[in-house]
N, C-alpha and C positions, 0 to 999 in steps of 0.2 A: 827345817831351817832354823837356823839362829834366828833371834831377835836385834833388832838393832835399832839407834836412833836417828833421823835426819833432823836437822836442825837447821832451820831457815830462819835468818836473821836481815834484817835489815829495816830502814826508814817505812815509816806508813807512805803506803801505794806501789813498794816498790816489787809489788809482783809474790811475795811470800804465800800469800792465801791462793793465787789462782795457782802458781806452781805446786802447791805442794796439794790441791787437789787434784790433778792432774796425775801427780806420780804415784797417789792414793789407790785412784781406780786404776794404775797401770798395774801395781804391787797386788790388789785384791782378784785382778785378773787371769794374773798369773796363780792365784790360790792361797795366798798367802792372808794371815790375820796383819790387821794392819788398823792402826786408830790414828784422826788428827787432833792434836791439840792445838786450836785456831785460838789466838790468844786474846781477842778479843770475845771471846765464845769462854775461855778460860776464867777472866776476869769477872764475866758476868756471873758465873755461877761456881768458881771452886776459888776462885779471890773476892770473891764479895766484900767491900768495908776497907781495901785496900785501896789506897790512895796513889800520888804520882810524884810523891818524895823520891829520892834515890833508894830509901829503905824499904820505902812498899815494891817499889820498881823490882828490887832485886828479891825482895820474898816473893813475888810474884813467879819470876823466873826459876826459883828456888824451885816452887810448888810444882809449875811444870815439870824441873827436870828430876822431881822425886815419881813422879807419876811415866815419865818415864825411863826412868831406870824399873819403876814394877813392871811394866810391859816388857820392857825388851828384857829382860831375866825369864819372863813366864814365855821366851820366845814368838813375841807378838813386834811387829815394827810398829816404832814409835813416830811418826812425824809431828813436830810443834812449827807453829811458823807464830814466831811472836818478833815483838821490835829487838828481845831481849839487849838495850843501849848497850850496856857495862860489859866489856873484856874483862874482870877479874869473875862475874857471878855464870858468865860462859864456859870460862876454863875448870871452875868449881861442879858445873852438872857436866862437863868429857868426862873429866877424873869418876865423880860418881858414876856413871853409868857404865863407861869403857868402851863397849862397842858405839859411837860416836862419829855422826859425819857433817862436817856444818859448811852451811850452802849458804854463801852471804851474798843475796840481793842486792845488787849498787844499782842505784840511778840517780841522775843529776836533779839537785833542788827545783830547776826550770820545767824540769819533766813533769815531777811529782805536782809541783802547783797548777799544771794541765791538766794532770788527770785526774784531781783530786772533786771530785763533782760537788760534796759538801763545803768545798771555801776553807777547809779549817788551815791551811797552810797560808792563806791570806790574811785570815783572820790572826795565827800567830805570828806573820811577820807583820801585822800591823800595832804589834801588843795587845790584841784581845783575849788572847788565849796566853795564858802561864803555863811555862813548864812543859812547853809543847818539843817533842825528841825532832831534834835536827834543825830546830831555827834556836829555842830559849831553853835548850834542855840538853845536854851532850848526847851525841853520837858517837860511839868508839868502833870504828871498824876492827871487826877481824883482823890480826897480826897473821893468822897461818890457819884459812878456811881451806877444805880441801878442793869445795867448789867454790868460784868466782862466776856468776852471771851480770851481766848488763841490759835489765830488763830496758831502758832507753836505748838500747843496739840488736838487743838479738830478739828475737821472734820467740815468744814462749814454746813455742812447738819444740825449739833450736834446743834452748835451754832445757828443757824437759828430757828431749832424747840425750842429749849430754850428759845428764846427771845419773838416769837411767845406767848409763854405756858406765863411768866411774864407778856406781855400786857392780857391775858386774863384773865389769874387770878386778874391783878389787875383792871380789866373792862375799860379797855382801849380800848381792841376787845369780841365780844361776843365769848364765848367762842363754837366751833365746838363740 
């Protein structure tokens, strides 16, 4: 099998880390190598010293999608599920890698402040947090994701077998 990369993007809470475990162990099930780069797992240890400017933001994103393009070349599936904000540092790691599939996480601000158990969506909309992505920080939606979920509407299970069915039909995975 080819290598390839899924790319989960979207606002913190909005479902990226639990989906893209999910289709992890569905991908390693089926026999396949398969690695996550959980961006905040990324950040602690292959972005270390990087900060939450736009510059660090996008080297950060960078570094991900150089580590996956090594994966998917050495035909290993790459999954990242980072916030990656910036539409131009998104369209920069497709080009680089090529095989390329991005699944942007939406859900509504109302949602995410529910389910966010740490407060920090509280605390950034009350200005205590700077620079926080989607209250004091831009969010840039995806122009042309190939997958759309609405973790606020669809049941992870939903979303999950969806994304699955898209890589198969597009022969990304054989299809079961």
């Amino acid at each position: 099998m080819q290598g390839f990369t899924l790319w989960f993007t979207g606002l913190s809470g909005s479902g990226k880390t639990t989906l893209s475990e999910i289709i992890k162990a569905e991908i390693a099930r089926r026999g396949h190598y398969v690695e996550l780069l959980d961006g905040d797992v990324v950040r602690t240890n292959l972005c270390k010293g990087l900060g939450f400017s736009k510059e660090d933001r996008d080297e950060n994103i960078r570094r991900i999608g150089f580590v996956c393009q090594l994966l998917t070349r050495n035909g290993v599936v790459a999954i990242a599920a980072a916030i990656s904000p910036y539409e131009d540092v998104r369209r920069y790691n497709r080009e680089r890698i090529g095989r390329y599939v991005e699944v942007f996480c939406k859900c509504d601000l109302d949602t995410l402040v529910k389910r966010d158990v740490k407060g920090l969506y509280k605390k950034a909309i009350a200005g205590e947090i700077k620079n926080f992505t989607g209250v004091s920080d831009p969010y840039e939606d995806p122009s042309n994701p190939e997958i759309v979920v609405d973790s606020a509407k669809e049941k992870v299970e939903d979303s999950a077998a969806r994304i699955l069915r898209y890589l198969e039909d597009q022969g990304f995975l054989p299809k079961t």
